[in-house]
MILUMRO-486124 format. One record per residue (C-alpha): x, y, z. Coordinates in steps of 0.02 Angstrom, whole numbers, padded with zeros to 5 digits, always signed. Layout:
BEGIN
XYZ/...
***
This chain:
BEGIN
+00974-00513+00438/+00876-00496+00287/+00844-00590+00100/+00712-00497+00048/+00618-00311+00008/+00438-00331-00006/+00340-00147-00045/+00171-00143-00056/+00109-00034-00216/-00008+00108-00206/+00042+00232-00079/+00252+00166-00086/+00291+00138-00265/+00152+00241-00357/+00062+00395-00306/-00116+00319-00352/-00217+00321-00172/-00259+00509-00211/-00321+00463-00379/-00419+00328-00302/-00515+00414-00171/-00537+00548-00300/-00644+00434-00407/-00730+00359-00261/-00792+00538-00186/-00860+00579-00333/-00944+00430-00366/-01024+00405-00197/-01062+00585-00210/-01175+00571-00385/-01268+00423-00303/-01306+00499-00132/-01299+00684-00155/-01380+00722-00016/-01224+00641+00110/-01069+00717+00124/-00924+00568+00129/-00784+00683+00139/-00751+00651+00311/-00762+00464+00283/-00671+00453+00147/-00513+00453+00212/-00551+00294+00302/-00549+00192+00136/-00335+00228+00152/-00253+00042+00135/-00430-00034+00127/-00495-00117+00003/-00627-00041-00083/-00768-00164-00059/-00726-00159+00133/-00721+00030+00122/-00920+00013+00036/-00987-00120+00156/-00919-00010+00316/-01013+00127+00217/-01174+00032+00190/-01168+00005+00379/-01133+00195+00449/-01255+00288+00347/-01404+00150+00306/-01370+00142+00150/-01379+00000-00015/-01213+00016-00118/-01301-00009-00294/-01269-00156-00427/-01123-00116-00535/-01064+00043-00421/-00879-00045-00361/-00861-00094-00545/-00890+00092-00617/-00778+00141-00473/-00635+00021-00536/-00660+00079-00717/-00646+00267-00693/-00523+00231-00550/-00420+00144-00700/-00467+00282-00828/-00382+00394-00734/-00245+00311-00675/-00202+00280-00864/-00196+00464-00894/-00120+00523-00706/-00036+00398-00628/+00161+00422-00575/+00286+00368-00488/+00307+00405-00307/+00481+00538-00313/+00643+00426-00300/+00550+00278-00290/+00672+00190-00419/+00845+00245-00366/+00813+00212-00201/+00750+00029-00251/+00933+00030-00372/+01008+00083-00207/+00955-00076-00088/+01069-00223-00100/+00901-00344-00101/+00796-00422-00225/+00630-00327-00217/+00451-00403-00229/+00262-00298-00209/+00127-00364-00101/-00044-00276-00133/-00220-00289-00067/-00252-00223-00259/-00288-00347-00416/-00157-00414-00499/-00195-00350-00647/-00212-00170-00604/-00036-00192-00510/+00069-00255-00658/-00026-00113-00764/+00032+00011-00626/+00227-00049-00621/+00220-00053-00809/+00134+00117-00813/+00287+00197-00725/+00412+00105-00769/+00448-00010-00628/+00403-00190-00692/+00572-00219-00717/+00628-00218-00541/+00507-00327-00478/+00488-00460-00617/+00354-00580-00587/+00383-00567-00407/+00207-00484-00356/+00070-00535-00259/-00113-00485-00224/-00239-00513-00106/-00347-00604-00228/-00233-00742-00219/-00267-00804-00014/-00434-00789+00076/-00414-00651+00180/-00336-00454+00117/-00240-00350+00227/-00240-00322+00384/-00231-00502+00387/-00048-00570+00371/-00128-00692+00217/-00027-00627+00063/+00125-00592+00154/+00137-00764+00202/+00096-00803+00015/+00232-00716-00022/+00358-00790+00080/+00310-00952+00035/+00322-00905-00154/+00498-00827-00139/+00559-00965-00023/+00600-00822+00110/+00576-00852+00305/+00442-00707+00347/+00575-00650+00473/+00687-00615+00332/+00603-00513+00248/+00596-00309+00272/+00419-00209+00214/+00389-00052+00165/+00214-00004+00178/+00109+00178+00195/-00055+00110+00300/-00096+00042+00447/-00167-00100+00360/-00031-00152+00273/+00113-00122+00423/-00013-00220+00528/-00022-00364+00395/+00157-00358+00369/+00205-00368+00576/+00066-00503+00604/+00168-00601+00467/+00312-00607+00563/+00425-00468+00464/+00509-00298+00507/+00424-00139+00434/+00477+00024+00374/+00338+00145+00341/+00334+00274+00206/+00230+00431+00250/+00285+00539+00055/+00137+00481-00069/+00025+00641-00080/-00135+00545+00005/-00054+00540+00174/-00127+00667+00297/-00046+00818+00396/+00016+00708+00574/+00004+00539+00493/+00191+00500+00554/+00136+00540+00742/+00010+00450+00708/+00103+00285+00678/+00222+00336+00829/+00100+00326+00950/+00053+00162+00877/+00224+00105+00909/+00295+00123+00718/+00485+00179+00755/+00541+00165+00583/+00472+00302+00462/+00511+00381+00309/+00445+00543+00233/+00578+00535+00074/+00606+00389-00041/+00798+00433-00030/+00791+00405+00141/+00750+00193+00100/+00917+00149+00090/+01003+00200+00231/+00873+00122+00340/+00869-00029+00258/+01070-00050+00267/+01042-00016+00468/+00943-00155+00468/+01045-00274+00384/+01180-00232+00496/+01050-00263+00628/+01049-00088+00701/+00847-00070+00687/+00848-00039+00886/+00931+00115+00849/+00796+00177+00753/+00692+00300+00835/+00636+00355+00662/
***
């Protein structure tokens, strides 16, 4: 039933989203002391950042200044160079899954293949990975899945995603392919899974060593079974 294991990056195979919006509060923070973002910035989860900024500009009337997303990016990397790891059994659950394995990410390229190497996992995925910057439109548009598909030579319908956000399982489904969202990285909220339930996401992990099992349901085409 399936060829192919595509998992996006941040948020499935390393824990960096809560180094991320770490940066960011603090950043927006120093420039506009006088707002408080924290209950906003949750919203920048599976965004892109300069999406996240312009929805920003737009709530609170404010002018994102020249050179702010860059600073962002460079701390944001500065601390991912120092921080960064692995999401827990990320690695022998991929060893695990009788696929080959490729990583779609609305992140650069460059920052993803510095992630993967960072914790070890450039191995498994080889120079099968793919960004956003690479089609015209990021996730939640189904733009760099269908890259991907092309690129691997993989009917979308054959392939199986593993994704953390609502952006990304929404890219992933408008692309044609079967999701499995992971709700483990550290950034996801208290209720997130129930969250995706009533959005009609059936199957969810909390537990990298879950990935396999779910995946071999699938293959043997037992998804409908899957309440969870």
């Amino acid at each position: 039933m399936f060829d192919h294991l595509i998992c996006d990056c941040d948020g499935v195979l390393v824990d960096s989203e809560v180094i991320a919006e770490r940066v960011l509060l603090r950043a927006l923070s120093a420039t506009f002391p006088t707002i408080d973002f924290g209950g906003v910035a949750h919203l920048a989860f599976g965004q892109r950042t300069s999406t996240f900024l312009a929805d920003l500009e737009k709530r609170f009337q404010i002018v994102i200044p020249e050179g702010f997303l860059a600073g962002v990016e460079r701390d944001t990397e500065a601390e991912l160079r120092l921080t960064l790891s692995p999401v827990a059994g990320v690695r022998d659950a991929l060893a695990q899954v009788p696929l080959p394995a490729a990583v779609v990410s609305n992140s650069r390229l460059t920052r993803i293949a510095a992630s993967l190497s960072r914790v070890g996992l450039a191995d498994v995925f080889g120079p099968r990975v793919f960004s956003a910057e690479q089609v015209a439109r990021p996730k939640p548009h189904p733009d760099v899945y269908l890259h991907a598909a092309r690129e691997l030579g993989v009917a979308p319908e054959r392939c199986l995603v593993v994704e953390d956000s609502v952006t990304g399982l929404s890219a992933a489904r408008a692309a044609g392919m079967k999701t499995i969202a992971f709700v483990g990285a550290s950034h996801v909220p208290k209720g997130y899974a129930q969250v995706l339930r009533n959005l009609g996401v059936t199957r969810i992990i909390e537990r990298m060593e879950q990935l396999p099992a779910v995946i071999t349901a699938g293959m043997r085409g037992e998804f409908g079974q899957l309440l969870s």
